[in-house]
Structure formats: structure tokens, C-alpha cells
N, C-alpha and C positions, 0 to 999 in steps of 0.2 A: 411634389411635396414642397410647399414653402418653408423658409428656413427657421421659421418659429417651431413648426411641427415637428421639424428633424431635429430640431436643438432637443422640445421634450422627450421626444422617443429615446434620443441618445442618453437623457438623463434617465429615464426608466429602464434600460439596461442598464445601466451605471447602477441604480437604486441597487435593482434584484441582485447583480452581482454582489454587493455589498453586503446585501440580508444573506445571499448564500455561504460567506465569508464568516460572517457572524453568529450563523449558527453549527460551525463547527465547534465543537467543543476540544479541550488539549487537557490530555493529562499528562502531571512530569513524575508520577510516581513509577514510572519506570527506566526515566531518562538514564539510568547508570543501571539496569534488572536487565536488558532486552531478553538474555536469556534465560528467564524467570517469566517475563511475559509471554514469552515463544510457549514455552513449555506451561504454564497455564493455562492459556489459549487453544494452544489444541489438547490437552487433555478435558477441556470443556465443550469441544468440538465431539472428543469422542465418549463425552459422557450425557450431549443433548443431542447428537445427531443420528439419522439413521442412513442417510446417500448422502455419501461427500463426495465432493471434487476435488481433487489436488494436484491443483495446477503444477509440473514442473517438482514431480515428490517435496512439496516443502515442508512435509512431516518428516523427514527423513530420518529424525534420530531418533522419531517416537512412533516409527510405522509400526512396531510390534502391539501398538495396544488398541488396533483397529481389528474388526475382523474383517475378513476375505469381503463380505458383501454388505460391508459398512462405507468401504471408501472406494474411491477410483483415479488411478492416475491418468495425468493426459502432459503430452508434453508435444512439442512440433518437431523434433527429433529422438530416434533409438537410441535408448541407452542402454548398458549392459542387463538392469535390473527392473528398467520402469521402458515407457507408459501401458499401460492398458490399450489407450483411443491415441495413437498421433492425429494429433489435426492444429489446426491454425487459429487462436481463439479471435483476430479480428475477423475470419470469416471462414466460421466454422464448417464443417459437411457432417456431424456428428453429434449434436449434443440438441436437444431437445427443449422447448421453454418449459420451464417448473420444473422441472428434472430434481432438482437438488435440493436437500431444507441447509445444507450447510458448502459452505468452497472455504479454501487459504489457497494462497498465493502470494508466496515471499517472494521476493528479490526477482520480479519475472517481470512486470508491467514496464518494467526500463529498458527492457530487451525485444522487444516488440514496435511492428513498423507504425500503428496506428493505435496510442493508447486508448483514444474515445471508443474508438469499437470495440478493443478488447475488455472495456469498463460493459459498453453497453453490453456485450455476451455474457458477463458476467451475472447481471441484473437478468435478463433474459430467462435464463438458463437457472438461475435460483427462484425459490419458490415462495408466494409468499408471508413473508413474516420469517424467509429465512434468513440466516447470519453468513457474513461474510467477514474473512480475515487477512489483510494485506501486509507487505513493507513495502516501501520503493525508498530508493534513496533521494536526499537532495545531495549535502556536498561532499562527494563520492568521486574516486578515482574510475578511471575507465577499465571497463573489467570485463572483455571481448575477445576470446582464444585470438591468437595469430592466426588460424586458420578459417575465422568467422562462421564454425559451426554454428554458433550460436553469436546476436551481434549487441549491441551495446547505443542504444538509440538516445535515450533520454534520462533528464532530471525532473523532480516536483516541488515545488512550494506547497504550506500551504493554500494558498491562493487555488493553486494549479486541484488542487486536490478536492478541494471546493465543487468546482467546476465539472472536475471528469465524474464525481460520484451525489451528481447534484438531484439524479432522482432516487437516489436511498435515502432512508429516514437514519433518524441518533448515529452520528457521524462523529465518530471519536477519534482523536489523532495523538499517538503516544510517540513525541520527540524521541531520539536516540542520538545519546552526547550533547554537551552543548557549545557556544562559540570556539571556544579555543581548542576543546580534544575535539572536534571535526577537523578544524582545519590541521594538525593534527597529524588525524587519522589521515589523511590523505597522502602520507608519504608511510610506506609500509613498514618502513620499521617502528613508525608509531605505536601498531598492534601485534607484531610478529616480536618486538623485542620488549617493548616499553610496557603496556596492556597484558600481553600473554604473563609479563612474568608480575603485574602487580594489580592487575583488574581496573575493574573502573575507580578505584577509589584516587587512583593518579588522575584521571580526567577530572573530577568530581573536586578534587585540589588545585589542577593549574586553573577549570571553570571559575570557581571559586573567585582566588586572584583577581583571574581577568576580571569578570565582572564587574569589581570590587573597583576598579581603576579606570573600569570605561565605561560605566554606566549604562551600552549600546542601549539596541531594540530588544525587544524581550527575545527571553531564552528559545522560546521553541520556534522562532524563526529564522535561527541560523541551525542547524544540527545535520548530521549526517544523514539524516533520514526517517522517515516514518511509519509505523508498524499503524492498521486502522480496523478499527470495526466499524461496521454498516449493518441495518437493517435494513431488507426488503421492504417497502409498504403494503398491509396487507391489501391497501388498493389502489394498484398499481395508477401510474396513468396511463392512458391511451395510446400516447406517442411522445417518444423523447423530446425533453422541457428543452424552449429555447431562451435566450437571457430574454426575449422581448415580456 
């Protein structure tokens, strides 16, 4: 390939990546809610869905409003009270494609060795035109037992987010915190002393400020992380999109 043709190619991934970028959508009306959004979300999980997946119990404070052969848990380690299925979601022995009109999966995609495949199982394994409900963190402290039961792999922009969930449709990204109470949140007395005893409306005041003083990049590119929905397309593609 001469160096003309590789310059356009390189700009045609460049393009798509950018169109993929831009069409994620952000909402900040939960930036200071998450636990209003949490609890929204899956109680609409469990008022449009019939098989769910739940990756890692991330219903856990609202498993009672499921019934028995509504949801299912899966986790790659025993726990006292969950999973159902242990298996591995970047390369499962257990779950089936279509399987599911609904998944969540909070706080789990960062603790896994290969997020693309655990994105792609996901898509897979959902059925189409069904819904999917995420968080992963970006700027987040490291949060992996001493004994690496469980380990602590990764962060997401999002860019990044773009990218891993590039073949689901209406891609919504609801920031959590914004510049200043992330960075923050990152040393735990932020949330254990500061947070716990006055909620978000302390972040939502030092954000505030800062903002007000630094002008930065927009808000929902610096945050502590991201909570998402995705649709399945009801028509699928073929074989996972690559940037070309």
C-alpha cells in the first residue's frame, strides 16, 4: 500500500471513530442522583423485562422485587448468596446468544481481564431490541481484595466507552460527580466521612466553585464514572464492526 492510500485509510478510522464518539449522548441529570438512577433503572428492568442477567448481583438492594424466574445471577466466583451460573463472561461455557431481553452490570466491567469480550458476551447473549444497564468507573481508586479474589484491571473514558459498546444502538452515558468531588472521591474519607454525612449536595458546591474558576473541559469528562444504557439493534450485524 502506498503512502497516500494508508494516510486515507488511517483518516477513515479516524472519521468513524469520531462519528462513534459523537453519537453518544450524556446525561447530567443524575450527576449528584446515582442512587436514584440505580434504583430507577432497575426497577424498570424489573417492570419491562422477563430474563434478566445480573452480572455480579448488581440488583442487590432491590433483588426482592424480581421473581425467582425473572432474573438470574452469574458471577466468576461463589459467593455466600449468589451466582446461579459461575462462568467467565469474556469467554463464557454457559449463556446462550438471545438469551436475555434485559442484563445490569454495575461496577464489574473494571474487574475483568478482557473488557471487549466481556462487552461483546454481553451484546451476544442479549436479545434483540433488548436493554442493557452498566456503571464502570473512570477516576476511581483501586478497589481489588488483598487476596485478589476478585481483581481490579481497568478505567473508561468516554471515548473508551464509545468504542467497547460501538455495536449497540441509543448509547446514553450518565456521568457521576463532576471534576473536583471525583478527584475527591478518591481518597476515602471523601465518601466515608464527608459524602456519607452530607450527600452529594457538598460535591455539587465544591463542583460548582471549581468550575466557576477553571473554566476546564466539560463536566462529564472528568467524573468518577459512568452508569449506561444501550440498546441491542433489532438488526444485529453480522460480525463485530471494526473502526475501518
Amino acid at each position: 500500500m502506498d503512502k497516500v492510500a494508508a494516510e486515507q485509510l488511517i483518516e477513515q478510522r479516524q472519521q468513524r471513530l469520531r462519528e462513534l464518539i459523537r453519537a453518544v449522548a450524556i446525561d447530567r441529570s443524575y450527576t449528584y442522583n446515582d442512587a436514584g438512577l440505580i434504583e430507577e433503572s432497575v426497577r424498570w428492568l424489573a417492570g419491562n423485562c422477563s430474563n434478566i442477567l445480573d452480572i455480579g448481583k448488581s440488583t442487590r438492594d432491590f433483588f426482592d422485587i424480581f421473581s425467582a424466574e425473572q432474573i438470574t445471577t452469574l458471577d466468576i466466583n461463589q459467593f455466600e448468596d449468589y451466582p446461579d451460573i459461575i462462568d467467565d463472561i469474556c469467554d463464557p461455557f454457559h449463556l446462550q446468544d438471545n438469551q436475555y431481553d434485559g442484563l445490569v452490570c454495575l461496577s464489574v466491567i473494571e474487574h475483568v481481564y478482557d473488557p471487549q469480550a466481556a462487552v461483546d458476551t454481553l451484546y451476544r447473549c442479549l436479545q434483540p431490541g433488548g436493554k442493557v444497564f452498566v456503571h464502570v468507573p473512570f477516576m476511581f481508586r483501586y478497589h481489588a481484595p488483598g487476596d485478589l479474589y476478585f481483581q481490579d484491571y481497568y478505567r473508561f473514558t468516554r471515548d473508551g466507552l464509545a468504542w467497547l459498546f460501538r455495536e449497540f444502538d441509543d448509547i446514553t452515558l450518565y456521568p457521576v460527580r463532576g471534576r473536583l468531588s471525583s478527584a475527591l472521591n478518591l481518597q476515602r474519607y471523601w465518601k466515608r466521612r464527608i459524602e456519607k454525612r452530607f450527600g452529594h449536595k457538598v460535591n455539587r458546591f465544591v463542583d460548582r466553585i471549581y468550575d466557576r474558576l477553571t473554566h476546564k473541559s466539560p463536566v462529564e469528562l472528568q467524573t468518577s464514572g459512568y452508569f449506561l444504557w444501550a440498546t441491542k439493534p433489532l438488526k444485529p450485524l453480522s460480525a463485530p464492526e471494526s473502526a475501518q
